[in-house]
C-alpha positions in Angstrom: 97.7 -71.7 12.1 94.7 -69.7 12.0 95.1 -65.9 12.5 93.0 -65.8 15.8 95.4 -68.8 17.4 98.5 -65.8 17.9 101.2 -67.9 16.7 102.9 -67.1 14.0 106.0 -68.2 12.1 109.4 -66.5 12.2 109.1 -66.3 8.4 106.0 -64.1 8.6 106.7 -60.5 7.3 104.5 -59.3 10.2 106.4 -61.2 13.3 108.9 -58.9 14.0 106.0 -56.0 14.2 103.7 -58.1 15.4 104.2 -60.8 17.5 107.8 -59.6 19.1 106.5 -56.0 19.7 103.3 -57.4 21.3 105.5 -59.3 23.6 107.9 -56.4 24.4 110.9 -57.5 22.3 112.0 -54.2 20.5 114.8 -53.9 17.4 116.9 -50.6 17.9 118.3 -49.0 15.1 121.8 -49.6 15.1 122.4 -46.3 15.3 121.2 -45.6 18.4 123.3 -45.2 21.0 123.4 -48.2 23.4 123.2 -47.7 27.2 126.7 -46.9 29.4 126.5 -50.5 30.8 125.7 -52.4 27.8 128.3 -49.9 25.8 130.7 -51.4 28.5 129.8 -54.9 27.8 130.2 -54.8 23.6 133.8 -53.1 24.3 134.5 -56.2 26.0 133.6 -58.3 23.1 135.7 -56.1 21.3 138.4 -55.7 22.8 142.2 -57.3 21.8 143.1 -60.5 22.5 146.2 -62.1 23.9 145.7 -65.7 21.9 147.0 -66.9 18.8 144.9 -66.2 15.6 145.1 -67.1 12.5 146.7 -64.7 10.0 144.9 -63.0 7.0 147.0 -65.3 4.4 145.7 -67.9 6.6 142.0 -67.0 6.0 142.7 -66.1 2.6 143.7 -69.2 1.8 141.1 -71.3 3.1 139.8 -73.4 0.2 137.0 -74.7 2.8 135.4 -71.1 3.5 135.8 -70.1 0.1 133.9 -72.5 -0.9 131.0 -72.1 1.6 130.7 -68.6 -1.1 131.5 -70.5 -3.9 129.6 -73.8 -4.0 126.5 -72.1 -2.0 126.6 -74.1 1.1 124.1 -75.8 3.1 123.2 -74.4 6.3 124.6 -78.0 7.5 128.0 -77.1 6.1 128.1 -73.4 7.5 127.2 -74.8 10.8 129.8 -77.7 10.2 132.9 -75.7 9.3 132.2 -72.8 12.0 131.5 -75.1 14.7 135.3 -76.3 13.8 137.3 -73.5 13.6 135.3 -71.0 15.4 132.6 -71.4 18.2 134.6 -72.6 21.3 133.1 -76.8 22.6 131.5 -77.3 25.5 133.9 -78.2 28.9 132.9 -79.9 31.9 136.4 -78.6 33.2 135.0 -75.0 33.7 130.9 -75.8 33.4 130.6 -74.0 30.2 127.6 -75.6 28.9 126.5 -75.3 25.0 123.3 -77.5 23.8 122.3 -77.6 19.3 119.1 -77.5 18.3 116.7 -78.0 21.7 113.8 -75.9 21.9 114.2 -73.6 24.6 111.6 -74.0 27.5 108.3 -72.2 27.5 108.6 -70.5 30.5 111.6 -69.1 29.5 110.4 -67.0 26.6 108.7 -63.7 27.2 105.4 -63.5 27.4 103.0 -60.6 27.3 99.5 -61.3 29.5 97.9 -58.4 27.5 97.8 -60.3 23.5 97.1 -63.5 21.9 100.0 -63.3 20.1 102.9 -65.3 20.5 107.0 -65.6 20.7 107.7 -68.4 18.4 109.6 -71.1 20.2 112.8 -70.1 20.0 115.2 -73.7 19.2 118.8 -72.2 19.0 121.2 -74.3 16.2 123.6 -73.4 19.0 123.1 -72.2 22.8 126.0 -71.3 25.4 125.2 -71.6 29.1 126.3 -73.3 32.0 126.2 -77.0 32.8 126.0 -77.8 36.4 129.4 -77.9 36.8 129.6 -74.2 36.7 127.9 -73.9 40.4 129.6 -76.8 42.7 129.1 -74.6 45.4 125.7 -73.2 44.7 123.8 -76.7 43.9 121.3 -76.6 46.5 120.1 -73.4 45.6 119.6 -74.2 41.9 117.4 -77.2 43.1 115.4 -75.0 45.3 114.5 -72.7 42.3 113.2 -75.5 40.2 113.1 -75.1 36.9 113.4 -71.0 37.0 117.3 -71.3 35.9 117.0 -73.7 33.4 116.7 -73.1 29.5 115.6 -76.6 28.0 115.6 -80.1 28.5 119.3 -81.1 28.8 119.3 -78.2 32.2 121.6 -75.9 30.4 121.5 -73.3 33.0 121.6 -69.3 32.3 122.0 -68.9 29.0 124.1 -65.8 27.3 125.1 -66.5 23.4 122.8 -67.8 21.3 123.4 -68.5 17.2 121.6 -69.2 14.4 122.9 -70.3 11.0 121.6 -70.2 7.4 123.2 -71.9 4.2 122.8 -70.0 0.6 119.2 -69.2 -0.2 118.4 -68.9 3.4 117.4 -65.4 4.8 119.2 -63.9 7.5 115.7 -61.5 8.1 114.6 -65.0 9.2 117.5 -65.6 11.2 117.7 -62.3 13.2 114.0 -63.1 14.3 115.1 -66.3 15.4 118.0 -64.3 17.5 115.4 -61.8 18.8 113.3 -64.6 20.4 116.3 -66.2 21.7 118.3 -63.7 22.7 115.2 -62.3 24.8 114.7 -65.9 26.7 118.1 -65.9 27.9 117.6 -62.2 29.2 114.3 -63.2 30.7 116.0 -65.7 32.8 118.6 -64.0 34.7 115.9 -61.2 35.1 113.7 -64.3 37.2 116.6 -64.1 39.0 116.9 -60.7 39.8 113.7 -60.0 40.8 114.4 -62.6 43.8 117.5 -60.7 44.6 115.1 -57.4 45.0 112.3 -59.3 46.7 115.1 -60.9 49.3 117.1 -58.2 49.7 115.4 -55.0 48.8 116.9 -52.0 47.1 120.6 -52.2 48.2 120.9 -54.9 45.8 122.9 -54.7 43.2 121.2 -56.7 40.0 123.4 -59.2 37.5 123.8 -57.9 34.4 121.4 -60.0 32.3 123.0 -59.1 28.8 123.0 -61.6 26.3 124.4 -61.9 22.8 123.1 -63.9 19.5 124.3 -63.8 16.0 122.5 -64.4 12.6 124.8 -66.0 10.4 125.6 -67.6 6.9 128.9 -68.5 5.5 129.6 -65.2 3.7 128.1 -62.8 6.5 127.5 -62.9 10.6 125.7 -59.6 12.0 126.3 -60.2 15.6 123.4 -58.6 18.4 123.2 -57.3 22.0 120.3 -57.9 23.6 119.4 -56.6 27.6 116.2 -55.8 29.7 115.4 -52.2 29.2 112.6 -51.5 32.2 113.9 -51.8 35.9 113.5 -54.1 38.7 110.2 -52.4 40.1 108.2 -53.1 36.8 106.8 -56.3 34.9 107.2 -54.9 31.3 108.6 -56.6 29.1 110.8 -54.3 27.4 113.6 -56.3 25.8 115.8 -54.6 23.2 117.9 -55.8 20.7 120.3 -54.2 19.1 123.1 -54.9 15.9 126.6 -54.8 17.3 128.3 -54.7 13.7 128.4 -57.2 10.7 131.2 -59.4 9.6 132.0 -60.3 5.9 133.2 -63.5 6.6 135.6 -64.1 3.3 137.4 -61.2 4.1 140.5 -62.1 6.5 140.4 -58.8 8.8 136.3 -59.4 9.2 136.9 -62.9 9.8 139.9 -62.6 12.5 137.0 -59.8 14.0 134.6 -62.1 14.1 136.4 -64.7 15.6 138.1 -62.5 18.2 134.2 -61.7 19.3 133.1 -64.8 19.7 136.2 -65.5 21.8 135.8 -62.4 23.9 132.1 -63.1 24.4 132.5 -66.7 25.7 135.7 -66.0 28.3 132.8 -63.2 29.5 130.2 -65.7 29.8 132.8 -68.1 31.8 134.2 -64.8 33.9 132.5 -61.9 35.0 129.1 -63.1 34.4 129.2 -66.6 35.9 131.3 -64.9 39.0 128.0 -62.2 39.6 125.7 -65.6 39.1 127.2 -67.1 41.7 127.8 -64.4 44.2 124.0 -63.5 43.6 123.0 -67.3 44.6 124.5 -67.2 47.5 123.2 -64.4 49.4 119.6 -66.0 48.7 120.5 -68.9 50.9 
């Protein structure tokens, strides 16, 4: 693309510095310290679980991750083997809605009035939100808003986790900008939402937490991210951050039971708390 057309490729040295920041979408130092309520939500995502996992001989002993190090996987085969033993499948049971590969939908991804410069297109290899059978209660309101809760084609609704994988040779960097666009979308989302719930009910409101989570991964390392809406309700700015929560190496056992214990934790949020302020917020607008 030409330089005056303002797109630009995730692989760009420049698109983190340039096109995100023009857009509003910010990369924190990790060592900053986060917000009280998103410091709240990442102690969730850490915090012990009551499920069976597997053990670290269990992990140690996996011929099929140590060879995603040793035989310099594919990103197919990372995706393949995680997908399996990790990243939870979607359920029509509880609505929890997960969609590979779609591009996510234009209006979902910030956009900055002020620059020619663009958010690449963000295309998750995996999205979670909410299928349709998450709201049975709060369908009429959904079609009322058109397409304002939806994230692509197949209507996954709402979106919170998004993940993006890379087999040996492939470059995390690359990944992580791929996480920053996405990531930002699904905040942008629920913030559409919340500015109805201030335009319909004024300051007493309380707004949904629009926190999302995204991970950059191969099949040696994950580096898992927080993302949230840093202006308030009363302003237009598009101030997203994004910030590292921690890094896993995946072919150690403790890093790997982490990991998985994370993933876990940040998918039962999605399907809890979350979905429950989602809902309660849809129906006081109608």
């Amino acid at each position: 693309a030409s330089p005056n057309s303002g797109r630009s490729s995730v692989k760009d040295q420049g698109y983190r510095s340039r096109n995100l920041a023009a857009n509003g979408i910010c990369m924190r130092a990790q060592d900053e310290p986060f917000p009280e309520h998103i410091a709240s939500v990442v102690d969730m995502a850490r915090k012990k679980r009551d499920s069976p996992e597997p053990s670290p001989d269990d992990v140690y002993r996996d011929r099929e991750l140590g060879d995603l190090e040793m035989k310099g996987a594919h990103e197919s085969k990372v995706e393949s083997y995680f997908k399996d033993r990790v990243f939870p499948k979607p359920s029509e049971k509880n609505g929890l809605g997960r969609d590979d590969k779609l591009p996510m939908s234009r209006h979902a991804v910030p956009s900055s009035a002020e620059t020619t410069l663009r958010v690449s297109n963000p295309a998750p290899d995996m999205l979670y939100g909410y299928s349709d059978d998450a709201f049975p209660n709060q369908l009429k309101q959904l079609f009322s808003m058109g397409d304002e809760p939806v994230a692509n084609s197949q209507l996954l609704m709402y979106p919170f986790f998004a993940i993006e994988f890379k087999g040996e040779g492939g470059s995390l960097w690359v990944a992580t900008n791929q996480c920053l666009g996405g990531s930002a979308s699904c905040v942008n989302i629920v913030e559409r939402l919340n500015r109805q719930l201030k335009a319909c009910k004024g300051s007493t409101v309380k707004p949904i937490d629009s926190t999302a989570f995204s991970i950059a991964m191969s099949g040696t390392e994950a580096r898992l991210y927080v993302s949230w809406k840093h202006s308030d309700l009363d302003h237009s700015d598009l101030d997203y951050y994004v910030q590292k929560v921690r890094s896993f190496c995946l072919q150690e056992p403790q890093d790997y039971i982490e990991f998985r214990k994370h993933v876990k934790n940040i998918v039962d949020w999605g399907m809890d708390q979350r979905l429950k302020d989602i809902r309660e917020s849809l129906d006081t607008l109608w």
